[in-house]
MINU-528798 format. One record per atom (N, C-alpha, C): residue in one letter; x, y, z. Coordinates in Angstrom, 2 decimals. Layout:
N
REC:a:X:Y:Z
...
***
This chain:
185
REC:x:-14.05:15.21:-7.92
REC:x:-14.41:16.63:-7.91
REC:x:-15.04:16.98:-9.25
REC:x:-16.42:17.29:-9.08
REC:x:-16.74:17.69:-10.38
REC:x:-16.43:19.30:-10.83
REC:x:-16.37:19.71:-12.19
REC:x:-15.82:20.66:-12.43
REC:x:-16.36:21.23:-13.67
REC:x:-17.25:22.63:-13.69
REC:x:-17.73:23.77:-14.40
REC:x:-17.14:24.60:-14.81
REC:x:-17.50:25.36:-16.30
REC:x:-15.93:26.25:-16.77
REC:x:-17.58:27.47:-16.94
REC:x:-17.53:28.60:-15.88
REC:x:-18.01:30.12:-15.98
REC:x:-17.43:30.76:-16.73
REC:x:-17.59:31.06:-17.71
REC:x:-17.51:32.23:-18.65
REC:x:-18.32:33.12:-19.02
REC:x:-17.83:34.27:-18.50
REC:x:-18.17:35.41:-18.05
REC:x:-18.34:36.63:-18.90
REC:x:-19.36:36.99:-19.26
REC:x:-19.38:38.20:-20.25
REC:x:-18.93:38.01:-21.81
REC:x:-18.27:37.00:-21.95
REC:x:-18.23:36.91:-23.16
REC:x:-18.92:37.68:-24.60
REC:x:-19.15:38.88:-24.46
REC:x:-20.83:39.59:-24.98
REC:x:-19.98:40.51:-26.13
REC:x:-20.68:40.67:-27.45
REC:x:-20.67:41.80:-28.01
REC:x:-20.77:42.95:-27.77
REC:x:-21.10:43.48:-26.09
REC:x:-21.27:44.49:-25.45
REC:x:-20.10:45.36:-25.61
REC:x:-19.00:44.24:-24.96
REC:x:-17.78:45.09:-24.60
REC:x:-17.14:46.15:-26.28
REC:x:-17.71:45.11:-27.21
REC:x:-17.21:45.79:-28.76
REC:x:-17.68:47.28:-29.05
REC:x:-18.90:47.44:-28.77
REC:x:-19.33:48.76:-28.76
REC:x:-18.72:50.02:-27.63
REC:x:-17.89:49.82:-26.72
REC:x:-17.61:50.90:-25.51
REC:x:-16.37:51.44:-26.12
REC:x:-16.06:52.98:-25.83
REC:x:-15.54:53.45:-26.20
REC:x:-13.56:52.91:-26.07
REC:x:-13.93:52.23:-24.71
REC:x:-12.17:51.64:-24.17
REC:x:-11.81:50.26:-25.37
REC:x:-12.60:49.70:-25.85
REC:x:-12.82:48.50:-26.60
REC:x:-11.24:48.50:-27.35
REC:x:-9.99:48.03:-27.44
REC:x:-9.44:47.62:-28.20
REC:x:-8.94:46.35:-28.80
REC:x:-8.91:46.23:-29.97
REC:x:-8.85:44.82:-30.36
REC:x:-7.38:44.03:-30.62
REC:x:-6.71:44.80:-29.95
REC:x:-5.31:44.42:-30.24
REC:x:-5.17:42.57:-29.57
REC:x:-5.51:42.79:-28.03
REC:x:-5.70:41.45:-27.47
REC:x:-6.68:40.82:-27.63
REC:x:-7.54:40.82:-28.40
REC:x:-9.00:39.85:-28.82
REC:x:-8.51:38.68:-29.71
REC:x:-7.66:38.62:-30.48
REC:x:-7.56:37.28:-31.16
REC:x:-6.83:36.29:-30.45
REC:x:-5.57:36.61:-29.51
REC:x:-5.41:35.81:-28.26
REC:x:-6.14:35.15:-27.50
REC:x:-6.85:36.34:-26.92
REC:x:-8.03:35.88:-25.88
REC:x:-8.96:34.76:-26.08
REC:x:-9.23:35.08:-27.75
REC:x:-10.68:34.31:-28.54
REC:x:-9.76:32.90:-28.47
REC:x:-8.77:32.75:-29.12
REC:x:-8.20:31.72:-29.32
REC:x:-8.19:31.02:-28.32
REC:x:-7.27:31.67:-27.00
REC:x:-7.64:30.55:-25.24
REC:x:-9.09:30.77:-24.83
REC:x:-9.80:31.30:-24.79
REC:x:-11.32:30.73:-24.30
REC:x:-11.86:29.90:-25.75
REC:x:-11.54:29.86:-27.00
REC:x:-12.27:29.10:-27.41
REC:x:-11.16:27.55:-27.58
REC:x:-10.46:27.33:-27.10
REC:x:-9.36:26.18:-26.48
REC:x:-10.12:25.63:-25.44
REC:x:-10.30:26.66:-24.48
REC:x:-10.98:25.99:-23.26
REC:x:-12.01:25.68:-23.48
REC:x:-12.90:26.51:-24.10
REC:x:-14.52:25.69:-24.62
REC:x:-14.65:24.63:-24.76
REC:x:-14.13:24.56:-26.16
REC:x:-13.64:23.35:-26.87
REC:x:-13.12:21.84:-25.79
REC:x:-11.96:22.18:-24.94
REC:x:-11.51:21.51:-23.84
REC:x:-12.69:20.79:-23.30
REC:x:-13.63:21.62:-22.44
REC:x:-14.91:21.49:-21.94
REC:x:-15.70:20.12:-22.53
REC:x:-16.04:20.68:-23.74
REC:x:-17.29:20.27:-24.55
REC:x:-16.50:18.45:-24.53
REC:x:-15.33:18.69:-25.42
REC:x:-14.39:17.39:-25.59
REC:x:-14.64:16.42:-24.34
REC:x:-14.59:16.92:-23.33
REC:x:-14.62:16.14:-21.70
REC:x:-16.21:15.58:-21.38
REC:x:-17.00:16.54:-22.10
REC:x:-18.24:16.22:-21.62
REC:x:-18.69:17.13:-20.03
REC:x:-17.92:18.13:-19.73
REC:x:-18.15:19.09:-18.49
REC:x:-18.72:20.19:-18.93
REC:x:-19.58:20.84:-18.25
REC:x:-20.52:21.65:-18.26
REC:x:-20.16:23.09:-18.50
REC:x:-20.65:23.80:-19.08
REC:x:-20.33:25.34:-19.57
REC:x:-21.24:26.14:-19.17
REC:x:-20.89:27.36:-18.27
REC:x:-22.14:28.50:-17.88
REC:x:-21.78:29.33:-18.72
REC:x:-22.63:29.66:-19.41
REC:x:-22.60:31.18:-20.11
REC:x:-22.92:32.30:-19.06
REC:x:-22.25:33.24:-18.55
REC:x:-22.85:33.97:-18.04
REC:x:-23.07:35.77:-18.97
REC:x:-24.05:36.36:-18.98
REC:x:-24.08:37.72:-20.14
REC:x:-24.25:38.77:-18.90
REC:x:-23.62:39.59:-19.25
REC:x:-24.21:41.22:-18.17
REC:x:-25.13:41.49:-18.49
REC:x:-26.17:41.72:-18.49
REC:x:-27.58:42.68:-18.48
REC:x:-27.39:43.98:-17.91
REC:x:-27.62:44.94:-18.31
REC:x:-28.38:46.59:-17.56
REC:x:-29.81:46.84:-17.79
REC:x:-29.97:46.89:-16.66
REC:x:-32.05:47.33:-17.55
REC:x:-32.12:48.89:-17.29
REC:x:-31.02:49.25:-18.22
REC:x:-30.77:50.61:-18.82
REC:x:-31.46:50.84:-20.62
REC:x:-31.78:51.96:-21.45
REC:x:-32.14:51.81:-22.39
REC:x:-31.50:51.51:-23.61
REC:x:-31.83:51.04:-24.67
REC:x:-31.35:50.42:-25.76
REC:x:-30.17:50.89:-25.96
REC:x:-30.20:52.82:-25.73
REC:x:-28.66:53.26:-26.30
REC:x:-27.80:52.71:-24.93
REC:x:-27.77:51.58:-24.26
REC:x:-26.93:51.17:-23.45
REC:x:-26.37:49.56:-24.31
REC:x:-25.21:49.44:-24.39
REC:x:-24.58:48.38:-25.25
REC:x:-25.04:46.57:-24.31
REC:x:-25.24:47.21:-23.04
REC:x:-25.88:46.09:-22.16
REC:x:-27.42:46.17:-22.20
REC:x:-28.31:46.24:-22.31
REC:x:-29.30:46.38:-22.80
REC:x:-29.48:45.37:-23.54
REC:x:-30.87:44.23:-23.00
REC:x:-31.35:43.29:-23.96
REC:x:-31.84:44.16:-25.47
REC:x:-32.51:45.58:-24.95
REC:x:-32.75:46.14:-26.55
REC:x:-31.42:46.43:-27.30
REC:x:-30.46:46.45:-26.84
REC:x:-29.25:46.91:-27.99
REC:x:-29.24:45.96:-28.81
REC:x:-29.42:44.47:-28.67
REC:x:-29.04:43.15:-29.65
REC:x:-27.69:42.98:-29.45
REC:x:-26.65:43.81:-28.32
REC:x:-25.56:43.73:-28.64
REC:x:-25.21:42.62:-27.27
REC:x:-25.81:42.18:-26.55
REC:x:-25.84:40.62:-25.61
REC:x:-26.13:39.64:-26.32
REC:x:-25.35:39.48:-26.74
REC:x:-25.08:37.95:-27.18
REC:x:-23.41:37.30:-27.75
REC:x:-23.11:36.55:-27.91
REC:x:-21.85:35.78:-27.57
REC:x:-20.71:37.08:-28.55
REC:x:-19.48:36.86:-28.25
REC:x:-18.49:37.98:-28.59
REC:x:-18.30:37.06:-30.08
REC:x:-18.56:37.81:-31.42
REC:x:-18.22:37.54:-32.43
REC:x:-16.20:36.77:-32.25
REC:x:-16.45:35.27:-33.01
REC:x:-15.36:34.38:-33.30
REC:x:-15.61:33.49:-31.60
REC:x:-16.39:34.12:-30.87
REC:x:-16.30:32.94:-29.70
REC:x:-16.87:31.66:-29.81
REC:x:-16.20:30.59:-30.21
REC:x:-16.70:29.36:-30.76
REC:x:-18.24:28.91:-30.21
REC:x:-18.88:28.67:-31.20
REC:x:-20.42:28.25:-30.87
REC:x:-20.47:27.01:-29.92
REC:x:-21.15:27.08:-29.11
REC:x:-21.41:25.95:-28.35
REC:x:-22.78:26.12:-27.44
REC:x:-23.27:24.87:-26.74
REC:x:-24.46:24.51:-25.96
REC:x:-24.49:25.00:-24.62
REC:x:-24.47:25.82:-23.73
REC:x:-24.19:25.97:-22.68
REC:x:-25.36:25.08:-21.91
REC:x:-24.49:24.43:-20.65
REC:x:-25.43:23.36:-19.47
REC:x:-26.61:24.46:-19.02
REC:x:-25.79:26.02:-19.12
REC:x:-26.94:26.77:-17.94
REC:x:-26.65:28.16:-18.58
REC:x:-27.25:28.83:-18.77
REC:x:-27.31:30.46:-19.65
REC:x:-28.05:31.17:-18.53
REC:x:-26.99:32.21:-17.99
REC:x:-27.46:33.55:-16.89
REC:x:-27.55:34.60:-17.58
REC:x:-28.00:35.48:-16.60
REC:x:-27.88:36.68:-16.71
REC:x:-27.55:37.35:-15.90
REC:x:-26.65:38.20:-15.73
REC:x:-26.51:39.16:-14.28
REC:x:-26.59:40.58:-14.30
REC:x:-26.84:40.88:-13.30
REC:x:-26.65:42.37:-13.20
REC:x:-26.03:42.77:-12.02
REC:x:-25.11:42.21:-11.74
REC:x:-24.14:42.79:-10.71
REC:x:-22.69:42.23:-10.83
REC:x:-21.05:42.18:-10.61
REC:x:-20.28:41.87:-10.83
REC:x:-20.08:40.27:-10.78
REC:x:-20.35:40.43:-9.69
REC:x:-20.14:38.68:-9.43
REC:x:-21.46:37.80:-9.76
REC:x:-21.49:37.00:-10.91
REC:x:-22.13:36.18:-11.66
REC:x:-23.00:35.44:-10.55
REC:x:-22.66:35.58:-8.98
REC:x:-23.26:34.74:-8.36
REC:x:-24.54:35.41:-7.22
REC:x:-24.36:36.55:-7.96
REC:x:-24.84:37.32:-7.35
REC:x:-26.91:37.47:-7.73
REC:x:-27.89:36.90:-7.13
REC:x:-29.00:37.04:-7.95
REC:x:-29.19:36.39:-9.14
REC:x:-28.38:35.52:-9.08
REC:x:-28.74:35.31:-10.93
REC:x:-28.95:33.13:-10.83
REC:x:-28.95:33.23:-9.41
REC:x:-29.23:31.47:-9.59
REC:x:-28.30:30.66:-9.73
REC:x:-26.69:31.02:-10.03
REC:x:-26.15:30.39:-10.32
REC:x:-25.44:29.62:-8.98
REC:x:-25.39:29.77:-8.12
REC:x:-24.78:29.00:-6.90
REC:x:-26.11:28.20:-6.59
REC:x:-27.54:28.33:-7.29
REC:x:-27.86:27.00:-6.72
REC:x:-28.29:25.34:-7.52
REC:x:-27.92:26.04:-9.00
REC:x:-27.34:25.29:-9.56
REC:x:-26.54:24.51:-9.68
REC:x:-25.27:25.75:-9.04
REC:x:-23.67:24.65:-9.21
REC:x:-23.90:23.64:-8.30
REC:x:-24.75:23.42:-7.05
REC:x:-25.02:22.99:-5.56
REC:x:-25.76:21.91:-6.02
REC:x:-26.75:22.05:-7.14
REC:x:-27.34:20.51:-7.65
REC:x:-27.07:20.01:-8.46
REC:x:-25.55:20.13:-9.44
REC:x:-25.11:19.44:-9.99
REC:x:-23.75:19.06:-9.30
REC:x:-23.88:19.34:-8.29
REC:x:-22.39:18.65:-7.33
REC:x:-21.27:19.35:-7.90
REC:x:-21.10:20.46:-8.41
REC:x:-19.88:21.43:-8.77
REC:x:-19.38:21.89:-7.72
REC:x:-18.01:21.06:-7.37
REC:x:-17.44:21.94:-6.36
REC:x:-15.96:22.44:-7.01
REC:x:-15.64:22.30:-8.60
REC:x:-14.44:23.75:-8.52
REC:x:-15.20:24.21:-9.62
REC:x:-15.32:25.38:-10.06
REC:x:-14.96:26.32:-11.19
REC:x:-13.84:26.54:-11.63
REC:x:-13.93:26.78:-13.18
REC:x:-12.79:27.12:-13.98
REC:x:-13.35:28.71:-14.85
REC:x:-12.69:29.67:-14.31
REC:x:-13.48:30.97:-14.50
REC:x:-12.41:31.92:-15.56
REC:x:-13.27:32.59:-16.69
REC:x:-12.83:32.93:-17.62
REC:x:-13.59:34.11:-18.57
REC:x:-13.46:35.09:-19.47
REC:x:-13.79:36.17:-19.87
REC:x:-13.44:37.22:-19.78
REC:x:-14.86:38.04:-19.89
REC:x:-14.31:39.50:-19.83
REC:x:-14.83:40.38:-18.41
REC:x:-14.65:41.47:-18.27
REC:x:-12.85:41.82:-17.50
REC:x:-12.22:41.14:-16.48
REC:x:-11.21:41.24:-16.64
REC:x:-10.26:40.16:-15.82
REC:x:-10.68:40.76:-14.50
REC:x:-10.11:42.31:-14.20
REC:x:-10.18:42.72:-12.79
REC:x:-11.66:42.83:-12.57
REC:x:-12.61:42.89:-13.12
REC:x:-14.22:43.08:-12.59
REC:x:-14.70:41.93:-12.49
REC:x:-15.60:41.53:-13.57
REC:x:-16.70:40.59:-13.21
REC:x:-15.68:38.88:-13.09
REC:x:-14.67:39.44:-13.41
REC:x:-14.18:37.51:-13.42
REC:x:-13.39:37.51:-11.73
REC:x:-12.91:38.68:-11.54
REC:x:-12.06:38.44:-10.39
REC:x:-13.00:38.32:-9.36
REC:x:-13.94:39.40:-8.82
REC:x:-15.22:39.33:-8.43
REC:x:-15.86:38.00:-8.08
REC:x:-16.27:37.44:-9.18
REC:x:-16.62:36.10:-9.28
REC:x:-15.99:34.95:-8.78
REC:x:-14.90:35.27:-8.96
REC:x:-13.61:34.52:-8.35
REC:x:-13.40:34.39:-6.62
REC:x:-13.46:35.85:-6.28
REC:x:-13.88:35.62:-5.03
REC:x:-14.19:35.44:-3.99
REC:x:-16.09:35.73:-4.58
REC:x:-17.33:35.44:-4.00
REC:x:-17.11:33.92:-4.17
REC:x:-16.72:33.10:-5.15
REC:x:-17.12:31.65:-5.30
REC:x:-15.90:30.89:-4.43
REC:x:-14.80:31.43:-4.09
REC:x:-13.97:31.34:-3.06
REC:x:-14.44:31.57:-1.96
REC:x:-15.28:32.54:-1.20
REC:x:-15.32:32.73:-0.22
REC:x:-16.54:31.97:0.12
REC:x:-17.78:31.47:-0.76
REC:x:-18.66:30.20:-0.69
REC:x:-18.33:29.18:-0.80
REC:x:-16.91:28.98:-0.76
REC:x:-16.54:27.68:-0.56
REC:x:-16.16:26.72:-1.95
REC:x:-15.96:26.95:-3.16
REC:x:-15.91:26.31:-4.20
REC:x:-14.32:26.46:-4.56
REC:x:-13.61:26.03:-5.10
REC:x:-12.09:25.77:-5.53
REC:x:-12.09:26.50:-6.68
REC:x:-11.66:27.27:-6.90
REC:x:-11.29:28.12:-8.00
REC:x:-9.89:28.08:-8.90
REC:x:-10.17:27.82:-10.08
REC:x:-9.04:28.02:-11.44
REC:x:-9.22:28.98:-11.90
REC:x:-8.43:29.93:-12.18
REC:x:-8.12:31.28:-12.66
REC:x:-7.54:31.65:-13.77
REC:x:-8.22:31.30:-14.85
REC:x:-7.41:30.72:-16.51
REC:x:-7.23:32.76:-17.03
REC:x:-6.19:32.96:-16.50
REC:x:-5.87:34.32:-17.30
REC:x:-5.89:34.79:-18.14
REC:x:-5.19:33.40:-19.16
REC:x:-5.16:33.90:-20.25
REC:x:-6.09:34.00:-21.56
REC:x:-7.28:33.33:-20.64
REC:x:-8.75:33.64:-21.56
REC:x:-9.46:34.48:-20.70
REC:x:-8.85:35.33:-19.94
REC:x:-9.45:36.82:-19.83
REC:x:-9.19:37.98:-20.20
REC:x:-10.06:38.59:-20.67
REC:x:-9.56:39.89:-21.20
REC:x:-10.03:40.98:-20.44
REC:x:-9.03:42.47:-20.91
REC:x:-9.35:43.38:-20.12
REC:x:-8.50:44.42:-20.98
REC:x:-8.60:46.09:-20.31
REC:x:-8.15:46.95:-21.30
REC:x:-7.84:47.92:-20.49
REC:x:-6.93:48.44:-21.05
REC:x:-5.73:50.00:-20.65
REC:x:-6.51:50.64:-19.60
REC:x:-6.03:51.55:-18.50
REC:x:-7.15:51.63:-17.66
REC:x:-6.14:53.16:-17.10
REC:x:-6.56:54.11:-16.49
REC:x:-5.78:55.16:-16.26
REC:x:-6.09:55.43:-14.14
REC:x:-5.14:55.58:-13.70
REC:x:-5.03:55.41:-12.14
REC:x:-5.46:56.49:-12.01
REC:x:-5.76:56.69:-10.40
REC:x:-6.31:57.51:-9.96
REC:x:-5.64:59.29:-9.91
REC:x:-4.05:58.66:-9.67
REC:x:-3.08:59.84:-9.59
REC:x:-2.83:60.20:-11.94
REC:x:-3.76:59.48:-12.52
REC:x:-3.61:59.54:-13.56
REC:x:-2.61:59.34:-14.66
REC:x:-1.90:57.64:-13.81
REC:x:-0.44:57.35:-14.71
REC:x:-1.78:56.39:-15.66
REC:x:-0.85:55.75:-16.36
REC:x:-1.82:54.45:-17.24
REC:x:-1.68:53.09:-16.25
REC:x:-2.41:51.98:-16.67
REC:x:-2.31:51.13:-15.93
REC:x:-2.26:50.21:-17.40
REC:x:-1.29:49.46:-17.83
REC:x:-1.85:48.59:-18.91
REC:x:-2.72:47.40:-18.82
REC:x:-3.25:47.03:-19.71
REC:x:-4.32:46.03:-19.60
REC:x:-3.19:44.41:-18.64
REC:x:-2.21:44.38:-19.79
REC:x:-0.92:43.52:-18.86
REC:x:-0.56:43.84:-17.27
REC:x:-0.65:44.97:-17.13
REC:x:-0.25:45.07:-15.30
REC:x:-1.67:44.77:-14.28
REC:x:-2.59:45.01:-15.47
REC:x:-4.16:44.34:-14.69
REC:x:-4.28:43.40:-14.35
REC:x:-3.91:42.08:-15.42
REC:x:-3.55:40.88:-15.08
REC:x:-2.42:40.34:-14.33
REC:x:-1.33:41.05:-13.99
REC:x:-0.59:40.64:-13.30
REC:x:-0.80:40.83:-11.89
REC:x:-1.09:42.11:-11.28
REC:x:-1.97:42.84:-10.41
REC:x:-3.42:41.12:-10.13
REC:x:-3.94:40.94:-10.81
REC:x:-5.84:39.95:-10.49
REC:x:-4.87:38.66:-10.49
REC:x:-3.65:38.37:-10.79
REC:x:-3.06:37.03:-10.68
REC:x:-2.07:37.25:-9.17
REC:x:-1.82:38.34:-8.75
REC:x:-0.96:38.38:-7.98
REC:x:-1.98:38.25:-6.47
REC:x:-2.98:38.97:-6.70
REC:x:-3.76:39.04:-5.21
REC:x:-5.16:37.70:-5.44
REC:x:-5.16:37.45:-6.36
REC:x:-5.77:35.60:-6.61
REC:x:-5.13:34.59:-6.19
REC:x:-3.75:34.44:-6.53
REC:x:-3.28:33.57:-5.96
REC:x:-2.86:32.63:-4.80
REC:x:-3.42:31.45:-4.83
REC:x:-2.97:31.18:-3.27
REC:x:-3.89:31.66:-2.57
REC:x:-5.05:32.84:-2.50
REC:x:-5.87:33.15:-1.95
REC:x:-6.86:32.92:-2.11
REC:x:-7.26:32.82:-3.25
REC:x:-8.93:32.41:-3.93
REC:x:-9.10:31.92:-4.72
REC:x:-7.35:31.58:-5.76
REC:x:-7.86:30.61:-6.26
REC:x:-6.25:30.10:-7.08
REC:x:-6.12:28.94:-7.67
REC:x:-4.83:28.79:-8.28
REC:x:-5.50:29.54:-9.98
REC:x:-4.08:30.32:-10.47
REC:x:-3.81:30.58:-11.73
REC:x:-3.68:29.32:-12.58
REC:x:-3.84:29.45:-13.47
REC:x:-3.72:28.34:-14.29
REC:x:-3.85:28.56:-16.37
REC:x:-3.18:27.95:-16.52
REC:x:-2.73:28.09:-18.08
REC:x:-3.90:26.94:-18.77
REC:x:-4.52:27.62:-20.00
REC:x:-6.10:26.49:-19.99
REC:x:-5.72:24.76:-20.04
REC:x:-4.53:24.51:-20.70
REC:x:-4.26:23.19:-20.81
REC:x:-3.82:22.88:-18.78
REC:x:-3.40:23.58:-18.33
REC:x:-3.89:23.25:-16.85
REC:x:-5.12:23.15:-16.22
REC:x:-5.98:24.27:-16.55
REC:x:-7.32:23.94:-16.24
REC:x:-8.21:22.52:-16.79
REC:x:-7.60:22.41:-18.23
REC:x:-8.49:21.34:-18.35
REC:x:-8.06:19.76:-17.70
REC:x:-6.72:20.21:-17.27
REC:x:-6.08:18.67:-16.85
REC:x:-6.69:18.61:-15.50
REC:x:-6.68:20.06:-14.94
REC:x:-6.67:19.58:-13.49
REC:x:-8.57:19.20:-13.24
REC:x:-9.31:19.70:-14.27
REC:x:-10.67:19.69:-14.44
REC:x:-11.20:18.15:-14.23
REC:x:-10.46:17.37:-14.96
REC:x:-10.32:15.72:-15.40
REC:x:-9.77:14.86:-14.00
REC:x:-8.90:15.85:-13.42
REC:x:-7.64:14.77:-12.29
REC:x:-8.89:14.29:-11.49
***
């Protein structure tokens, strides 16, 4: 089984929005740049994927902001394939399912930013096309979020919430030193 690690949004974007807190960013940085690292070490392939808006510069997604490009401390590396998207799911328009299809990728190991949007999303769509999905949580990030009846939702009950209705369904959870073992098995 060959095996691709999507990482998702990874962008200086998210630094500029008003929800942006940095309390969980040195965690996060630390397990996606573990798993990078993991990756690169193996010799398996890395998608960068970036959000795009072709909204104007004062938009933090915006190729004119300068603010798309990798999340400051996210370890430098070569990506196999660099997207762009403009819709949640990375697989959406942006080429990347016919890629994964000619390099014989049949699991992903999916990771970034937000857990409940563009990674769960991604998660899946690439489940429901048929690909095996790893769900490395803990190199996703995400932030405080307020419900509809207007209690809080913490960024922690988000992830427990995108691990609870992932599981077993679209894709196994997994801790990155799991992803990278099971990446190798």
């Amino acid at each position: 089984m060959r095996t691709a690690l999507v990482l998702i949004d990874v962008q200086q974007s998210f630094a500029q929005r008003p929800y942006w807190s940095p309390t969980d960013v040195p965690a996060f940085l630390e397990r996606s740049n573990a798993l990078v690292k993991g990756f690169e070490a193996r010799g398996l392939p890395i998608v960068r994927v970036m959000h795009v808006d072709p909204l104007p510069a004062g938009n933090a997604f915006s190729l004119e902001s300068g603010f798309v490009r990798p999340l400051d401390g996210l370890v430098d590396f070569t990506p196999a394939l660099e997207i762009e998207k403009h819709r949640h799911s990375a697989l959406v328009g942006s080429g990347l399912s016919i890629w994964l299809h000619q390099q014989g990728i049949t699991r992903l190991v999916v990771a970034g930013i937000r857990t409940e949007q563009c990674c769960e999303t991604t998660t899946r769509h690439a489940s429901d096309e048929g690909w095996e999905v790893d769900y490395v949580t803990e190199a996703t990030l995400t932030f405080d979020m307020v419900q509809p009846d207007g209690q809080p939702l913490t960024a922690a009950q988000i992830k427990a919430r995108t691990e609870t209705v992932l599981a077993g369904r679209f894709a196994t959870i997994c801790t990155v030193e799991q992803a990278l073992e099971r990446a190798t098995a």
